[in-house]
TIROMAR-622115 format. One line per field, with one value per residue (C-alpha): x, y, z; chain; residue number from 1. Coordinates in Angstrom, 2 decimals, decimal comma. Example, Ala and Ser with C-alpha at 12.3 -4.5 7.8 and 13.67 -1.06 7.14 Angstrom:
BEGIN
xx c(12,30 13,67)
yy c(-4,50 -1,06)
zz c(7,80 7,14)
chaine c(A A)
num c(1 2)
END
This chain:
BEGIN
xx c(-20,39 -17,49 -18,21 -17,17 -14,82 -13,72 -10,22 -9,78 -5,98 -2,69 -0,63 0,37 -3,19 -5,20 -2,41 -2,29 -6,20 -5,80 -2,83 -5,19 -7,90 -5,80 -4,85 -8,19 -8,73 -10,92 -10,58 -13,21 -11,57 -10,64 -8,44 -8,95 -5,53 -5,51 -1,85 -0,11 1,37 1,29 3,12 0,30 2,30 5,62 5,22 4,22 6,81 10,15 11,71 15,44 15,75 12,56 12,13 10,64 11,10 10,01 12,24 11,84 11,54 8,53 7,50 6,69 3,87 4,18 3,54 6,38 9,08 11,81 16,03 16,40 16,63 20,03 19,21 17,73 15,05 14,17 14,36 11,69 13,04 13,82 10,02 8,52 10,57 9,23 5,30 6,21 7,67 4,82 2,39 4,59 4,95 1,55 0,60 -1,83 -0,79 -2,81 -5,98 -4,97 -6,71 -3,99 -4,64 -8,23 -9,87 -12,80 -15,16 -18,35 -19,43 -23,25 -25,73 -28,13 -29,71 -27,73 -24,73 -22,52 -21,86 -18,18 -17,92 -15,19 -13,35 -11,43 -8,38 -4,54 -1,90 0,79 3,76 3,39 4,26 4,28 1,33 -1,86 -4,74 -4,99 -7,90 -7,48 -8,44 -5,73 -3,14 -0,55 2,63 3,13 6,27 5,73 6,32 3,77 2,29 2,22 -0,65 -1,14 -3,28 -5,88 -10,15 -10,38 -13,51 -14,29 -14,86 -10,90 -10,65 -12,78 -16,62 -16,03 -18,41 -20,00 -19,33 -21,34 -19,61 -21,06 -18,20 -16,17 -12,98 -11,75 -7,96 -7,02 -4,97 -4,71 -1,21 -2,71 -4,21 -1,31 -2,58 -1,46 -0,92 -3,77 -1,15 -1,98 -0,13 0,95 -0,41 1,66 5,24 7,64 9,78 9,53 6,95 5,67 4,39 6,88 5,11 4,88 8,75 9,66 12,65 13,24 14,38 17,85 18,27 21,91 22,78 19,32 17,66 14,84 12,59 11,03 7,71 6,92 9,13 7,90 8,88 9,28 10,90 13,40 14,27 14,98 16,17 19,67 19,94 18,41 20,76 23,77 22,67 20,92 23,32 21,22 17,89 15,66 13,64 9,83 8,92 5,75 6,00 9,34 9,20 9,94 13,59 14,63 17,46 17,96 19,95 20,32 23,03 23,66 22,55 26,57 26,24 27,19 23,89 21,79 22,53 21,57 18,43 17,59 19,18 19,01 16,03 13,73 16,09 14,29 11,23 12,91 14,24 10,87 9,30 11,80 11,25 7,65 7,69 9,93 7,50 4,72 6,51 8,35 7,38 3,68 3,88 5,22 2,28 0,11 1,44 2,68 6,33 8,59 7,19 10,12 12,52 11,51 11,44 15,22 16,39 14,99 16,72 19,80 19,47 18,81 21,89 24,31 23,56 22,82 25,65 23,98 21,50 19,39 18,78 18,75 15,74 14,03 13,95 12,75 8,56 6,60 4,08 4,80 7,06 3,86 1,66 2,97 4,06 8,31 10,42 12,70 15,87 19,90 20,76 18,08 19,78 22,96 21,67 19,64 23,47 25,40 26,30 23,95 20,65 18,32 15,42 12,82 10,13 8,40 4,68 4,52 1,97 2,28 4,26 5,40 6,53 10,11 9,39 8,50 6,97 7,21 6,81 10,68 10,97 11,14 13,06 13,91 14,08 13,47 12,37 9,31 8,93 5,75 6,54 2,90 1,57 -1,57 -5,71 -5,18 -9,27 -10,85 -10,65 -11,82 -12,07 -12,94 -14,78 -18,61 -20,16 -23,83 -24,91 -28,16 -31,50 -29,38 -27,51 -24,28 -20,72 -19,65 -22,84 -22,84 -18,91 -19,26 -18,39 -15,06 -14,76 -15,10 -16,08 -16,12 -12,60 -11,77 -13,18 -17,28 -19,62 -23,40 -25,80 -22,96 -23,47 -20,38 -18,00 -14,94 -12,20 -8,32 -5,97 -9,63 -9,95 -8,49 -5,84 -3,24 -0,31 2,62 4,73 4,71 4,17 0,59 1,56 0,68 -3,02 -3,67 -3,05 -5,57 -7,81 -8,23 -7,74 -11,17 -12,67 -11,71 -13,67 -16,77 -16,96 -18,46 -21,70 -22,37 -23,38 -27,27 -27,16 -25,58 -23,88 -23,65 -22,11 -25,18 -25,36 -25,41 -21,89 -20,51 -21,82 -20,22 -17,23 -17,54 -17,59 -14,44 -12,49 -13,03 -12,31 -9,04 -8,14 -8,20 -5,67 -3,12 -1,01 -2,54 -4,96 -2,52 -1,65 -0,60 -2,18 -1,41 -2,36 -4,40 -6,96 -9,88 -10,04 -12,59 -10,22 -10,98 -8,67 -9,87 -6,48 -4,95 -5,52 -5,93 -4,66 -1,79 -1,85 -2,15 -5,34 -6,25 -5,30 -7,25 -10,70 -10,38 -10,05 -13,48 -16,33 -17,98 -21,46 -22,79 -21,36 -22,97 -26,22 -27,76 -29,96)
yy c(-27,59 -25,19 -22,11 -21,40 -17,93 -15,86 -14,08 -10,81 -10,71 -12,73 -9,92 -10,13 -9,83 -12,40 -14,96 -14,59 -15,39 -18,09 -19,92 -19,29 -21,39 -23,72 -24,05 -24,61 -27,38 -25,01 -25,66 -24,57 -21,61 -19,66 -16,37 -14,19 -12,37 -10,42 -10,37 -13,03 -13,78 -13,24 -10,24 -7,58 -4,43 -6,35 -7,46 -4,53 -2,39 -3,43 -0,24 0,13 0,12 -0,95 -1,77 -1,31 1,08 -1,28 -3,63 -7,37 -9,22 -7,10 -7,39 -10,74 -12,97 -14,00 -17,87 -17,91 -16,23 -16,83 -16,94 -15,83 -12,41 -10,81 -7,14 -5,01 -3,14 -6,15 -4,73 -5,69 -8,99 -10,57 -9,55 -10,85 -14,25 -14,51 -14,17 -16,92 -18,98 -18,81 -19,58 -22,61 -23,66 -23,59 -24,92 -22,01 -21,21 -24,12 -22,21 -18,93 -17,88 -15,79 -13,64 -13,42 -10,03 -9,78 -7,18 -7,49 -8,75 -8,58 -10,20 -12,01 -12,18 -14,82 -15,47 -13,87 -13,70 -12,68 -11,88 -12,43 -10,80 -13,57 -15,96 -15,64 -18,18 -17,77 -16,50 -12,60 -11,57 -7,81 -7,45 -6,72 -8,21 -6,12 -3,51 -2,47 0,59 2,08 1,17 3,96 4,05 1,79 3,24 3,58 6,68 9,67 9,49 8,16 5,31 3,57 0,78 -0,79 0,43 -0,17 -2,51 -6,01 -5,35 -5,12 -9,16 -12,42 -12,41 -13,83 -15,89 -15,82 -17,88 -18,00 -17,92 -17,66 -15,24 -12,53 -11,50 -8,15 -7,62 -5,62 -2,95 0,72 0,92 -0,73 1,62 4,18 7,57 9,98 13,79 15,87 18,18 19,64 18,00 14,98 12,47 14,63 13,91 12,88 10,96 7,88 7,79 5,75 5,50 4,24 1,53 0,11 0,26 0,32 -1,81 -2,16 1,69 2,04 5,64 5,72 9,46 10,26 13,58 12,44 14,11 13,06 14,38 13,82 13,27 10,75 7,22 5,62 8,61 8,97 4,70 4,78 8,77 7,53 4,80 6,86 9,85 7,27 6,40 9,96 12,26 14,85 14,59 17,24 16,38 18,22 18,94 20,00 19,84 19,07 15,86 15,02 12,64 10,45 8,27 4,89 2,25 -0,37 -3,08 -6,24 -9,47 -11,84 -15,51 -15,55 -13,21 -15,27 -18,58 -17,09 -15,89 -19,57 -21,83 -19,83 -20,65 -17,11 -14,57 -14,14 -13,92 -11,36 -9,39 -8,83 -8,02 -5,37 -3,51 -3,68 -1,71 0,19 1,54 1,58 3,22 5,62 6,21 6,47 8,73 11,41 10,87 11,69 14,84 13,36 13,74 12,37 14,93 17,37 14,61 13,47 16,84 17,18 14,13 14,97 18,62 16,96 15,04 17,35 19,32 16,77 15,83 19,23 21,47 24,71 26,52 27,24 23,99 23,41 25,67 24,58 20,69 21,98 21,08 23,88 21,59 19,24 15,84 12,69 15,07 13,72 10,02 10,18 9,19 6,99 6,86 7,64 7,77 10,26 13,72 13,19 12,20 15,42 17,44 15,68 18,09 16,08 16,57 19,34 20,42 22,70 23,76 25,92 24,26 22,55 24,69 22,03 18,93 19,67 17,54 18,33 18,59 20,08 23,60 25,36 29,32 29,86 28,25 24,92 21,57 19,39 15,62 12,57 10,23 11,04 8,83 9,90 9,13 10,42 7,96 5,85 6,17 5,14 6,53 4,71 1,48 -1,52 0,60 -0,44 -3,58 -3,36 -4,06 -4,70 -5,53 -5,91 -4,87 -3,43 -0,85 0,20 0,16 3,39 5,30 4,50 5,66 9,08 10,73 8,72 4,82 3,77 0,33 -1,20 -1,91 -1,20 -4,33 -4,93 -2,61 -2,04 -3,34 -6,13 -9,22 -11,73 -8,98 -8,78 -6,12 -6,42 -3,72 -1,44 2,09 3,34 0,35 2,16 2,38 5,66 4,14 0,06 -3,01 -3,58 -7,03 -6,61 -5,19 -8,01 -10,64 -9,27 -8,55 -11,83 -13,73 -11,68 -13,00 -16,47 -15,68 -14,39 -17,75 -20,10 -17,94 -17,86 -21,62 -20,06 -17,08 -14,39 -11,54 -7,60 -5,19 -3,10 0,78 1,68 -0,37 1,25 4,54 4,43 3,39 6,11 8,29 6,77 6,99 10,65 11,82 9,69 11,50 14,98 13,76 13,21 15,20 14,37 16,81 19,38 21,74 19,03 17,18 13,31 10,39 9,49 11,91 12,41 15,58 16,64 16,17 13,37 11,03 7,61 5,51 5,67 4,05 6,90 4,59 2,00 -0,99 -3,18 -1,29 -2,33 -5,95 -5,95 -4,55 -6,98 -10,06 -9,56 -12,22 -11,05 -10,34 -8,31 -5,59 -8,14 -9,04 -11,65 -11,05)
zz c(6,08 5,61 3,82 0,15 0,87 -2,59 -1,28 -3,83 -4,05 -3,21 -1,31 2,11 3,61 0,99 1,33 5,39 4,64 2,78 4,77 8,39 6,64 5,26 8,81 9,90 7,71 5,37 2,10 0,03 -0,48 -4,15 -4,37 -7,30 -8,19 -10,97 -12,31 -13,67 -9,70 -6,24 -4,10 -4,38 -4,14 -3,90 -7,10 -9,04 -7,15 -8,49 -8,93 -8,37 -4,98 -3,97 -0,28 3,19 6,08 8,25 9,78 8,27 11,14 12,46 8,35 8,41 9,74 13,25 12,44 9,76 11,69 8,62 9,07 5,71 5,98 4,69 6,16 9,13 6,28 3,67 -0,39 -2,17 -3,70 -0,61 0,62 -2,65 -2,15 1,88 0,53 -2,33 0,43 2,61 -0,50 -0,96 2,51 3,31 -0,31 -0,79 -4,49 -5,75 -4,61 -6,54 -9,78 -11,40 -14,24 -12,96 -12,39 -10,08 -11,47 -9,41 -6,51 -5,28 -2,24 -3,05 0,12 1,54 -0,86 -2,62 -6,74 -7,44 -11,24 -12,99 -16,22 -17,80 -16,86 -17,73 -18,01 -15,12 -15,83 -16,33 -12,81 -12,22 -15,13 -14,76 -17,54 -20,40 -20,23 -16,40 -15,64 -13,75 -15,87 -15,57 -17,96 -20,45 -21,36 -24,77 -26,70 -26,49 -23,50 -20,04 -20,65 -23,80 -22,75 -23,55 -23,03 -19,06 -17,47 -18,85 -22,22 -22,96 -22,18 -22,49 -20,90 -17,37 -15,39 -12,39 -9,19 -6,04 -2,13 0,97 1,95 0,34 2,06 -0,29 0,12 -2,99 -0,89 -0,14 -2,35 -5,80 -8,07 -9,24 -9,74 -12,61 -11,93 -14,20 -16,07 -19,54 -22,38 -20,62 -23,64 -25,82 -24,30 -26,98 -24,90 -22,54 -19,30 -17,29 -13,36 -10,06 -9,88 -13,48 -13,99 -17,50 -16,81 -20,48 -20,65 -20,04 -18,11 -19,22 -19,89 -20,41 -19,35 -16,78 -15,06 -11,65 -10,59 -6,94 -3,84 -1,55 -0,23 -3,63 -4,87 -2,15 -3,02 -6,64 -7,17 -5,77 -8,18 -11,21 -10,14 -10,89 -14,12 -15,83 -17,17 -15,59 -13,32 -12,54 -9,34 -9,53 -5,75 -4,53 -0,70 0,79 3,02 6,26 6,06 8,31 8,46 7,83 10,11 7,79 8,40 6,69 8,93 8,71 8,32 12,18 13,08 10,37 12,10 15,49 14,35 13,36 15,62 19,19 20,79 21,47 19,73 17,08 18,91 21,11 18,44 16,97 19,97 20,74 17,47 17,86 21,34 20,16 17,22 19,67 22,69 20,12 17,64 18,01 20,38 18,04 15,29 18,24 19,03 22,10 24,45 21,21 18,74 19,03 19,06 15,75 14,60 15,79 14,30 10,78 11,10 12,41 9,49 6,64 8,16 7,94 4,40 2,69 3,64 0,90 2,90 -0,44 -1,12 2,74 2,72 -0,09 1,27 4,57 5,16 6,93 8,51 11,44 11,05 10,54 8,89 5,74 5,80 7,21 4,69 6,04 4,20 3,67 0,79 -1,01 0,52 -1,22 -4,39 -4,43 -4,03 -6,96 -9,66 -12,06 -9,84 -9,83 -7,62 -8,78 -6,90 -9,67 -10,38 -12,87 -16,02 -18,38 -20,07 -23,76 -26,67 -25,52 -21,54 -18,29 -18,56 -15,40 -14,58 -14,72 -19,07 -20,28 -18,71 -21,63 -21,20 -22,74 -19,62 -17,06 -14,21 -12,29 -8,25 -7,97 -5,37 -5,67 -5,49 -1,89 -0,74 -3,49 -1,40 -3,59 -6,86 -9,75 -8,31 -7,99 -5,00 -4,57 -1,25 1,13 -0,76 -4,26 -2,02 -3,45 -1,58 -4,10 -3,09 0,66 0,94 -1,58 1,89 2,34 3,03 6,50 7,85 11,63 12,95 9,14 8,62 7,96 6,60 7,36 4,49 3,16 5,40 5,35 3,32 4,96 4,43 5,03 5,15 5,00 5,85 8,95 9,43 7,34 10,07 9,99 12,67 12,68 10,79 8,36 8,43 12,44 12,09 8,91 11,23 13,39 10,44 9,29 13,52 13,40 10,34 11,47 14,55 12,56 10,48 12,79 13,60 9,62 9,85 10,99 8,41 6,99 9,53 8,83 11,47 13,48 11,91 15,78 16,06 13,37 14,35 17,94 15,94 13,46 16,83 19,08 15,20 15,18 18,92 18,38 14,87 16,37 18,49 15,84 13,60 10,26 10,17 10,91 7,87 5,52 2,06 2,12 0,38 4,26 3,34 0,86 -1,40 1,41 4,18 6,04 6,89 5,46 5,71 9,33 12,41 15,36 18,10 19,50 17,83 20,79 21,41 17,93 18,87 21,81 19,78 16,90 19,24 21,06 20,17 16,76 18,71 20,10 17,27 14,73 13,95 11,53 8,56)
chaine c(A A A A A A A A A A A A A A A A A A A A A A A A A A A A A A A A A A A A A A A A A A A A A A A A A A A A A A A A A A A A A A A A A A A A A A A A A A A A A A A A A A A A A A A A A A A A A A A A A A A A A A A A A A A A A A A A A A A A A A A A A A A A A A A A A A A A A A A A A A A A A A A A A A A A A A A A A A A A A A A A A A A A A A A A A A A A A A A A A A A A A A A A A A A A A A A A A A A A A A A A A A A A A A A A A A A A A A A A A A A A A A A A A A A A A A A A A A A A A A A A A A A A A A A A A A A A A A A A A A A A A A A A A A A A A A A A A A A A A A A A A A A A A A A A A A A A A A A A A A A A A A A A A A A A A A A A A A A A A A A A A A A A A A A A A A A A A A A A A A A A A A A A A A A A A A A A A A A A A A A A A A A A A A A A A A A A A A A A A A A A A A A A A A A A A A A A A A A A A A A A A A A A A A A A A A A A A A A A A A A A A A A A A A A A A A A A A A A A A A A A A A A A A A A A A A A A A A A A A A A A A A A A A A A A A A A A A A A A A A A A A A A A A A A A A A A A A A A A A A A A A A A A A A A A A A A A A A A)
num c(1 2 3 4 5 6 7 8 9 10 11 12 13 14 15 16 17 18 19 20 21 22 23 24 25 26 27 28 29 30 31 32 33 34 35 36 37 38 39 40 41 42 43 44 45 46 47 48 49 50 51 52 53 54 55 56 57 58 59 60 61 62 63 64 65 66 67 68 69 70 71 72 73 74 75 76 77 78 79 80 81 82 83 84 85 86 87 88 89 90 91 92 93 94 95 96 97 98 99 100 101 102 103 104 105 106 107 108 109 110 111 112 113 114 115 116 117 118 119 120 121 122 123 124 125 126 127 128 129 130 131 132 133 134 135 136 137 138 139 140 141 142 143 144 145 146 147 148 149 150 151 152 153 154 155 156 157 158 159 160 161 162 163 164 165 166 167 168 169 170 171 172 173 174 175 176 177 178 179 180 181 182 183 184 185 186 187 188 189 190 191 192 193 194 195 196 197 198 199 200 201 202 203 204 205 206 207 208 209 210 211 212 213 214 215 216 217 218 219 220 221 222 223 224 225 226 227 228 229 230 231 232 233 234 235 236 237 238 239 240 241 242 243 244 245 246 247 248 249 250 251 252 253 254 255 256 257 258 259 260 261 262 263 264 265 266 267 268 269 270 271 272 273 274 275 276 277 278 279 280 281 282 283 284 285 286 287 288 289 290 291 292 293 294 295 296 297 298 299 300 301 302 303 304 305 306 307 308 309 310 311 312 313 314 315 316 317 318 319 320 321 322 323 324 325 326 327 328 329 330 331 332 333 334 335 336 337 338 339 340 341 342 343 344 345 346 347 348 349 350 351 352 353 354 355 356 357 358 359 360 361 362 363 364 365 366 367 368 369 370 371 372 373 374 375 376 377 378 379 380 381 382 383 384 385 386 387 388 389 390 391 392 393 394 395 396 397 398 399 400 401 402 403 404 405 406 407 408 409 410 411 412 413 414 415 416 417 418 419 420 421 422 423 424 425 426 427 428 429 430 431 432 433 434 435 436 437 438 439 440 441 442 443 444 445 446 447 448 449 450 451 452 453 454 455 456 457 458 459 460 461 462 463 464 465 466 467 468 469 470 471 472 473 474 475 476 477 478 479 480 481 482 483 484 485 486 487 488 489 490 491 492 493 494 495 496 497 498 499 500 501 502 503 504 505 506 507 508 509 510 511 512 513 514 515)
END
């Protein structure tokens, strides 16, 4: 008998899950998306200007190789409209409980019971169920929140459902976090978080402010910098830029792509060794480190010609520390005569503004480009596993979990896109695949009981994981959304992906054991 599998979210990694089972004629499968439809963080991220610095045909599954593709770096529409393709292709959205927020999940002993807060009609893509916890700017008036209590008592009681397997793929990029400044509840104007747009605002003339500088921020500042009358850009820590070779794919290069037999195949391949043999090599302080330092100096020199601001945009730790902001168009927007960049802290927001140590910045807009909870991996869900043990209390030192994929202590719990699989140099979509090619692998041996990863595999992994991360430059002088508060870097993967390929595709045992 096939087993029942609960998938926890319909992004790229829960639908890849869902389509590979489909695939292996298993279909008593159920995937629990919260919002009102699918796309994960391509959903919820619709800012303007949205999009991906990595190039779509590496961005894509490998089975669904798709023609489609208008340009070199996909925005997000066109990557939100490939992962609704796929669902429809493969006829996975049938299986998808939208508007349904898993809130617990706990062992039994042998199976699984997946809680449940409540179900939504479909139809209120990019929202989240009333009541969650993380939900960052509303955009209302007078503060940056406004919604409702968080946890399941905002919504309808739930129920509870029973699986032999749970395959968590909620993200590292879902959970938007708010900066703690004094006052920020008492902003007079309009706020709200990158990634819960207020597309509703019109920026027209306004006076915004922009706190934080990173990826996001460098994709919609350019297109908020056309519209404010004047934008005052709130930098912490300069960022490592960059730039971006985007190019429109003609009809002529589009047709190629589908109808010549291996190009697109070939053109795939040759981005991917060009990440690995490239650019990998300079996140591990290795012979192309200078030359990405060079290119992101050439860079900054060709597109800020006054050395103050020159300066002030110039990081003081080494290029990968920090994530690289790949991008064009962000330099430029920072010199127009309506964009300023402060680099004062921030003491407080006011009624009126942005108090920093140099007087008062008065606005009416915040937009808070202040990343995500990226360490709190599968926060705010409950997990319960072997003999009551708790998934919060066994990772209060930082998440970790064999090949960032099964913990100790929760038999047949299966992570995607877990910790240390984050990527700085290629495609996620890459180490998914492998993710869930390995769970498919696991779920034959579950027919004679429930499997858990051995402590001593996890501890030699635990081991290899940290004689690779001294290698690289993340630990080097820098504060990044990779590491906990502690230090420890919880999202990367140390090594070259084909190295990770090769470790996910060995035979389950003898790293597992059966309980």
């Amino acid at each position: 008998m096939a087993p029942r599998v609960a998938i926890i979210g319909a992004g790229f990694g829960g639908l890849c899950m869902a389509i590979q089972l489909e695939r292996a004629g298993i279909h008593s499968y159920t995937v629990f998306e919260r919002a009102g439809d699918l796309g994960g963080t391509w959903r919820d991220n619709s800012y303007p200007g949205a999009g991906c610095d990595i190039p779509s045909h590496l961005y894509s599954y490998s089975f669904e190789k798709y023609a489609s593709w208008t340009r070199r770096y996909p925005g997000q529409p066109e990557i939100l409209g490939y992962l609704e393709h796929c669902a429809d292709k493969y006829d996975v959205r049938r299986k998808i409980r939208f508007g349904t927020e898993v809130t617990r999940a706990t062992f039994d002993g042998s199976r699984w019971h997946v809680t449940t807060a409540g179900d939504q009609a479909k139809g209120e893509a990019g929202s989240t169920p009333d009541g969650t916890a993380d939900s960052p700017a509303s955009g209302r008036t007078g503060g940056p929140t406004g919604g409702t209590a968080s946890g399941a008592g905002g919504r309808a009681a739930g129920r509870v459902e029973i699986f032999d397997v749970v395959v968590m793929s909620v993200g590292q990029l879902n959970r938007p976090r708010l900066p703690d400044i004094p006052g920020m509840a008492d902003f007079a104007g309009v706020s709200f978080h990158s990634a819960r747009w207020n597309h509703d605002h019109d920026l027209t003339g306004r006076r915004v402010a922009v706190i934080g500088n990173g990826s996001s921020a460098a994709q919609f500042i350019p297109k908020v910098a056309e519209q404010a009358g004047h934008l005052t850009v709130f930098q912490r820590t300069p960022n490592w830029v960059i730039p971006k070779p985007d190019a429109a794919f003609g009809l002529l290069a589009r047709l190629a792509f589908r109808f010549v037999p291996g190009l697109q195949r070939a053109y795939r391949e040759w981005i991917y060794r060009y990440a690995e043999g490239a650019l990998y090599p300079a996140l591990a302080q290795g012979w192309s480190a200078g030359l990405l330092r060079k290119r992101a100096l050439a860079h900054l020199d060709a597109q800020v010609p006054d050395p103050e601001l020159r300066a002030r945009l110039t990081p003081d730790y080494p290029p990968g520390c920090k994530r690289v902001v790949i991008d064009s168009a962000f330099y430029p927007a920072l010199t127009r005569q309506n964009v300023e960049v402060v680099t004062d802290g921030i003491a407080e927001i006011t009624p009126k503004g942005v108090r920093t140590a140099e007087g008062l910045h008065e606005v009416d807009t915040i937009i808070y480009a202040t990343g995500f909870r990226s360490t709190e991996f599968l926060s705010p869900i409950e997990v319960e596993g072997r003999d009551g043990r708790s998934l919060e209390e066994q990772w209060s030192g930082g998440a970790e979990a064999y090949l960032g994929i099964s913990v100790p202590n929760f038999p047949n719990l299966f992570l995607l896109y877990g910790p240390n699989t984050n990527l700085g140099h290629n495609s996620i979509v890459f180490m998914l695949e492998c993710q869930v090619r390995h769970v498919m692998a696991c779920l034959p041996h579950l027919a004679r009981g429930p499997l858990e990863v051995r402590p001593e595999a996890m501890a030699a992994w635990r081991r290899q994981l940290d004689a690779a991360m001294s290698r690289m430059v993340w630990g080097d002088g820098c504060q990044s959304w990779y590491k906990t508060a502690a230090g420890r870097v919880t999202n990367n993967w140390p090594g070259p992906t084909t190295l990770y390929r090769r470790l996910t595709a060995r035979p389950p045992r003898p790293a597992y054991r059966r309980v």
